[in-house]
N, C-alpha and C positions, 0 to 999 in steps of 0.2 A: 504494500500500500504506500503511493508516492504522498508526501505531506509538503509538496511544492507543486508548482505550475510553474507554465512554460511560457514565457513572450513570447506573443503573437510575432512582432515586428520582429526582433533580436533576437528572438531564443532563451535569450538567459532565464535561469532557473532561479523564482523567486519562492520567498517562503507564503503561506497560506495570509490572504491578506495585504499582502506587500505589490504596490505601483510600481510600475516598471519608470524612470525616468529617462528612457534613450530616447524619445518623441520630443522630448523636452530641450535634450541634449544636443539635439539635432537642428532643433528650431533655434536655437541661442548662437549655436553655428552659425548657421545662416543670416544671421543679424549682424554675427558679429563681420563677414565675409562683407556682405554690405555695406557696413563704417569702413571698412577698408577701404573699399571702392570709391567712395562718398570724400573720404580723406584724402585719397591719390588724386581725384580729379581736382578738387581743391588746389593740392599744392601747385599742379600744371596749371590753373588757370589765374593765381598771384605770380 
């Protein structure tokens, strides 16, 4: 009898109850990827 679950998206093997935060992980990424971009253009265009 398994007393964990599996993420959907990642796989990882959480305990009963427990959120997986790679959704989260993923999105904060992306944000942060963005400021990047956001801040490069910046400095090319001063």
């Amino acid at each position: 009898m398994a007393y964990y679950h599996v993420c959907e998206y990642c796989g990882s093997n959480l305990d009963p109850n427990e959120k997986c935060d790679c959704q989260k992980q993923e999105q904060n990424q992306e944000q942060k990827s963005e400021q990047k971009e956001i801040n490069a253009k910046r400095a090319l265009a001063s």
